[in-house]
C-alpha positions as CSV (number, residue, x, y, z in Angstrom):
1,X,37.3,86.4,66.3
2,X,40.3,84.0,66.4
3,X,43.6,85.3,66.7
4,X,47.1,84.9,67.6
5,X,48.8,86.5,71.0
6,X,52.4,88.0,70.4
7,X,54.9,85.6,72.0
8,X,57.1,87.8,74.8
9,X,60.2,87.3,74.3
10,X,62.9,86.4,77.2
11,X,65.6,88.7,78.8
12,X,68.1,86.2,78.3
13,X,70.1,85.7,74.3
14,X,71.3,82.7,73.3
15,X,75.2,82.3,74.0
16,X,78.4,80.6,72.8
17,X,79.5,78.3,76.0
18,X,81.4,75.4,76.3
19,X,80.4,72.2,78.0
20,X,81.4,70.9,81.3
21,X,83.0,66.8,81.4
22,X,80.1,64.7,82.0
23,X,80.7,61.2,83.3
24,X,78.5,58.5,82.2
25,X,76.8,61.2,80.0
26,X,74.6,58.8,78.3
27,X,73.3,57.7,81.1
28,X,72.4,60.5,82.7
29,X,71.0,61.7,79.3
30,X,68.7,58.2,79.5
31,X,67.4,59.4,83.1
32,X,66.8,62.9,81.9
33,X,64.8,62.4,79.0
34,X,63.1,59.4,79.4
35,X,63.1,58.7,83.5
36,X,62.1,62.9,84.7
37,X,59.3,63.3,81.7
38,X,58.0,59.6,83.0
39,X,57.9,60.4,86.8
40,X,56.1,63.5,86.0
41,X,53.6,62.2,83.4
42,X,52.9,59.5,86.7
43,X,52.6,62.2,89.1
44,X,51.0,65.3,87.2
45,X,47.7,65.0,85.3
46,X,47.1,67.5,82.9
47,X,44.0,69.5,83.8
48,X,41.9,70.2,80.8
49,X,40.3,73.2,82.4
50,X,44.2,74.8,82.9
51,X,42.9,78.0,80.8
52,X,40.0,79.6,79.7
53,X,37.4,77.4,77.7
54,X,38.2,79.9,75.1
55,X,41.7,80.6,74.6
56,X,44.2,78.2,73.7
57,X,47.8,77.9,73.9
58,X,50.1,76.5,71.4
59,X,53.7,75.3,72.9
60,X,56.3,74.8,71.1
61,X,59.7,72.9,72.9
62,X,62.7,76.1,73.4
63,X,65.1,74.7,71.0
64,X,65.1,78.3,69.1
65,X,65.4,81.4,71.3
66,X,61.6,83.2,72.3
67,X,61.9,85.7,69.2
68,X,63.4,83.4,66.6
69,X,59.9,80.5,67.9
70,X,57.8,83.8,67.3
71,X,59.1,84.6,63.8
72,X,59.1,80.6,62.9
73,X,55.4,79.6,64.6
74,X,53.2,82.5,65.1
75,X,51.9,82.1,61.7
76,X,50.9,78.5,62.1
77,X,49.4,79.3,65.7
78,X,47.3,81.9,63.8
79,X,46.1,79.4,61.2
80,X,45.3,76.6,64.3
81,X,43.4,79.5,65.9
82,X,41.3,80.4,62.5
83,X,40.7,76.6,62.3
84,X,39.3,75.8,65.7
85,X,38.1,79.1,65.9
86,X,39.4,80.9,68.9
87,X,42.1,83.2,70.1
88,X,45.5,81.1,70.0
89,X,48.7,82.2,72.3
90,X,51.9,81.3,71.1
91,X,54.1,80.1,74.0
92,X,57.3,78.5,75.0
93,X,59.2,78.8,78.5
94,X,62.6,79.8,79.4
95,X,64.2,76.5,79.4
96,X,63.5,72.7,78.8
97,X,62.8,71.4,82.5
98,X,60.2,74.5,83.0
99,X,58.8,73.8,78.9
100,X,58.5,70.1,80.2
101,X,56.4,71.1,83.7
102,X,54.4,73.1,81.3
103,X,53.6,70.7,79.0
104,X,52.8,68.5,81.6
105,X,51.1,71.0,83.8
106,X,48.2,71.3,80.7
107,X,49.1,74.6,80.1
108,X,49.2,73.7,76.6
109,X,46.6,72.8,74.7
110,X,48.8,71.8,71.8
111,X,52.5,71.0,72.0
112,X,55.6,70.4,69.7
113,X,57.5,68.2,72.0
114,X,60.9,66.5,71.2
115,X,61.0,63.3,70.2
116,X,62.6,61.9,73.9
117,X,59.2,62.9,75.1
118,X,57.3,61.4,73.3
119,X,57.1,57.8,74.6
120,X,56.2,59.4,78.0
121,X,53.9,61.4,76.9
122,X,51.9,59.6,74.5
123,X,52.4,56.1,75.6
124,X,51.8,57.0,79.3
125,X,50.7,59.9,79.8
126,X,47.1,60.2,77.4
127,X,48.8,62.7,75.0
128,X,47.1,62.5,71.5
129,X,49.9,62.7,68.4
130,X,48.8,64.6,65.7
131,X,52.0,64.6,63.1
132,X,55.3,64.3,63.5
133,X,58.5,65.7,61.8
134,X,59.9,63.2,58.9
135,X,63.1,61.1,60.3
136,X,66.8,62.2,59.3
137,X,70.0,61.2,60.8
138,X,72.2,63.4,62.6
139,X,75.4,63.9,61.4
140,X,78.8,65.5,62.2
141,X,80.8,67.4,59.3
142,X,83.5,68.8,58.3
143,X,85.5,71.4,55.5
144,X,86.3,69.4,52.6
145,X,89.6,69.6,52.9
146,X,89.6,69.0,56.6
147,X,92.2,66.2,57.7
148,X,89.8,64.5,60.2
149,X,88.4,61.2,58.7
150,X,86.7,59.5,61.7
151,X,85.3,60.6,64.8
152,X,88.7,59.5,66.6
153,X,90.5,62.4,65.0
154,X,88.3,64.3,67.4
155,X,90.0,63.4,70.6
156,X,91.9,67.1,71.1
157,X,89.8,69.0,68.3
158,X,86.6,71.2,69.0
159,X,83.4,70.2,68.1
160,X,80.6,72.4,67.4
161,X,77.0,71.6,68.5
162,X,73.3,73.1,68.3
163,X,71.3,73.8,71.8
164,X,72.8,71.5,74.4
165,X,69.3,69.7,74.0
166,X,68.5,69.5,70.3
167,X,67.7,66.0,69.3
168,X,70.8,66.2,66.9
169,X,73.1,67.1,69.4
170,X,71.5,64.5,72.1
171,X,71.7,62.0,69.6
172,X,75.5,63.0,68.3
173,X,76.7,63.0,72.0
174,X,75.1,59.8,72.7
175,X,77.1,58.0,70.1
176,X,80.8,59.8,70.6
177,X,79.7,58.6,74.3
178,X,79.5,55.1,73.0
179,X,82.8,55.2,71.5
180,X,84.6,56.6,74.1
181,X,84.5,60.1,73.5
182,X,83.6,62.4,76.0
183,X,83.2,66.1,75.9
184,X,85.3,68.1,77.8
185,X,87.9,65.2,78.3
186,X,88.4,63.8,74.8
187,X,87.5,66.9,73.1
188,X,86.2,70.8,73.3
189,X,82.1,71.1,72.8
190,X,81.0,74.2,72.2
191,X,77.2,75.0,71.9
192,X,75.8,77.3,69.3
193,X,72.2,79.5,68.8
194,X,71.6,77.8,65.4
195,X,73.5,75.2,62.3
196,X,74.4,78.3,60.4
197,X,76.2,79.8,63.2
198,X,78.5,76.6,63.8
199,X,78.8,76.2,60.1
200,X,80.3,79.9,60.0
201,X,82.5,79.5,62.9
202,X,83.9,76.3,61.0
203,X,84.7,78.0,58.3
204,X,87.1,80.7,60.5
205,X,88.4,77.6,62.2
206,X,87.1,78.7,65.3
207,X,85.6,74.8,65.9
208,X,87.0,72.0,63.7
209,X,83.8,70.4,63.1
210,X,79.8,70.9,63.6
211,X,77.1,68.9,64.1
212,X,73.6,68.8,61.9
213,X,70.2,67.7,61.6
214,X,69.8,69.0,58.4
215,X,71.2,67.7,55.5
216,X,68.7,70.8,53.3
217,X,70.1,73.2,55.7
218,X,73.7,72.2,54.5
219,X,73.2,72.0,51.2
220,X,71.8,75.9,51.2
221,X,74.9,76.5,53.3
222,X,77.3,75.2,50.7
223,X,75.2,77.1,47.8
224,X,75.3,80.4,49.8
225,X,78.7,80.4,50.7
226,X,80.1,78.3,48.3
227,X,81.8,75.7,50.1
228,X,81.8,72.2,50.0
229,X,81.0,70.4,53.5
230,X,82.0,66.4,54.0
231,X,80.3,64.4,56.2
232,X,82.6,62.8,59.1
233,X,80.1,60.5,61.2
234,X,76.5,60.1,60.4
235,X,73.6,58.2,62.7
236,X,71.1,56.3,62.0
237,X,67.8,58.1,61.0
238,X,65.2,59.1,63.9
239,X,62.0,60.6,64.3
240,X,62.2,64.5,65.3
241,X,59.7,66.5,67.2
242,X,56.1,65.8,67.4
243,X,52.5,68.1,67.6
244,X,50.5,66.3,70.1
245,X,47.6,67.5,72.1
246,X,46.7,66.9,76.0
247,X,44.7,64.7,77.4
248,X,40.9,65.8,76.8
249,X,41.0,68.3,74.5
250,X,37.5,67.4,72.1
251,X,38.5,64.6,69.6
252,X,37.3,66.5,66.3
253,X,39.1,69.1,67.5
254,X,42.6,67.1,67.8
255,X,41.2,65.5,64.3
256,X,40.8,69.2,62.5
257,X,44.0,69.8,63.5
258,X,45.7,66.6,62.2
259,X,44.1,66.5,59.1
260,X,45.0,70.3,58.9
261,X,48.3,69.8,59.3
262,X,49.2,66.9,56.9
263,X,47.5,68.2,54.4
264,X,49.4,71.6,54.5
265,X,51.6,70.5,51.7
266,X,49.1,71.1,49.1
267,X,48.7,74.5,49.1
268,X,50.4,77.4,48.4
269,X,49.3,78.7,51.5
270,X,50.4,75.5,53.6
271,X,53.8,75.5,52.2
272,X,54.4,78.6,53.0
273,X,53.6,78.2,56.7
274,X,56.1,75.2,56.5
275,X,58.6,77.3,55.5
276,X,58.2,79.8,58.5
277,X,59.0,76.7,60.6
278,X,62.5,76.0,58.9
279,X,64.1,74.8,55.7
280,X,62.0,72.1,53.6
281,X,60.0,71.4,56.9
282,X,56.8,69.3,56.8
283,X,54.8,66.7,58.6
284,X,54.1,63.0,58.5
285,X,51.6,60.8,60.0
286,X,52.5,59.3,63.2
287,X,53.2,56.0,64.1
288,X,54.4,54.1,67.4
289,X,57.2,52.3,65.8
290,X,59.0,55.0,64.4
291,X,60.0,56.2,67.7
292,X,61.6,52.2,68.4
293,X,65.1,54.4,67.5
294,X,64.6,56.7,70.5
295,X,63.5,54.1,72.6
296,X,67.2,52.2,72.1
297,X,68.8,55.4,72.4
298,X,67.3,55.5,75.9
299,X,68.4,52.1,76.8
């Protein structure tokens, strides 16, 4: 019978840490992202035969930490697994770099990858896309009352961020790069487990701004608390993480599994596997131009 394997967590927590100065950050950003997944996707062919011919595993990138992926995915892995009909394991790996050999590796049979990876990966390396999360910009914000009223008012302020490599807080650093900002010269960065836990340390004062992807996920902030939140600096909209599978997994099986997942906004029982995954989450239909923003990012 299909099922679902419990995800094991990690030893380590997510922590609070401030970033180092990083010189030509948006270069090195470029090489990381887009250079190290390309070399690999060259040099590594994901073997179909990686796993048993009757389990599967279902990856999903480590931008949440193991147990908070669990609580957010296991449900949709279960429902992939009743769908294709086999046992499903949930997995992730400690850290990008090891998620990224993994992928890579074929030890998943389907991935959510971020949305850096994705021209690699599907435009080189015979990754099949599936559905990927709608496009949003990133944004920076602030109190409503805060006296900051452009990202120059920065320079000597602390600026919160999500996971050091979160698309919104690539994408954020990318731009404050462009303009001259760097992190830890121009101003304090400090990383944080999750939105809500930046949001909360802005309203202590603890950071003078934080950084979104979410623009639902601020306005349940402001209801819950009830606050007001301004945006400071917004970017332009791009494409966010993307379900693909690898290289020769059966075609009507990567089909089942697209049309499943698109169409999981018409049922009760759909939307409430969205909601697992985060706050008004759902999926689009892919296509290769909408990832033409994170190919200029990477220029």
């Amino acid at each position: 019978m299909a099922g679902v394997h419990r995800l094991t967590p990690g030893t380590s927590k997510p922590t609070v840490n401030v970033i180092p100065h990083f010189t030509s950050f948006r270069i090195r950003l470029a090489l990381f992202f887009s250079g190290l997944w390309l070399v690999c996707a060259s040099g590594l062919q994901a073997n179909p035969h990686a796993e048993s011919h009757t389990v599967y595993r279902f990856g999903v990138f480590p931008y949440l930490s193991p147990t908070r992926i669990e609580q957010a995915y296991a449900p949709l892995a279960a429902a992939f697994g009743e769908l294709l009909g086999r046992p499903l394991r949930l997995g992730t790996a400690k850290d990008p770099d090891t998620f990224r050999t993994r992928v890579l590796r074929g030890d998943f049979a389907i991935a959510l990858v971020p949305p850096f990876a994705v021209v690699p990966l599907v435009d080189h390396g015979g990754y099949v896309p599936l559905a990927r999360q709608p496009s949003s910009p990133a944004r920076i914000v602030v109190l409503i009352n805060s006296s900051l009223k452009q990202t120059d008012g920065l320079r000597g302020k602390t600026l919160g961020l999500p996971p050091t490599r979160s698309p919104a807080s690539v994408i954020i650093r990318i731009d404050l790069d462009k303009q001259g900002l760097l992190a830890g010269t121009d101003f304090q960065a400090r990383y944080f487990p999750s939105t809500p836990a930046c949001l909360h340390n802005l309203l202590v004062n603890r950071v003078d701004a934080c950084v979104t992807g979410s623009g639902a996920g601020l306005r349940s902030f402001e209801r819950k608390m009830g606050v007001k939140l301004r945006t400071l600096y917004r970017t332009e909209p791009f494409p966010h993480m993307l379900l693909v599978t690898r290289p020769g997994l059966p075609p009507d099986e990567s089909d089942k599994l697209r049309h499943f997942i698109l169409s999981l906004e018409e049922s009760v029982a759909g939307r409430d596997l969205l909601r697992h995954t985060g706050p008004d989450s759902r999926f689009v239909p892919y296509h290769s131009a909408d990832y033409d923003a994170i190919r200029r990012y990477l220029k």
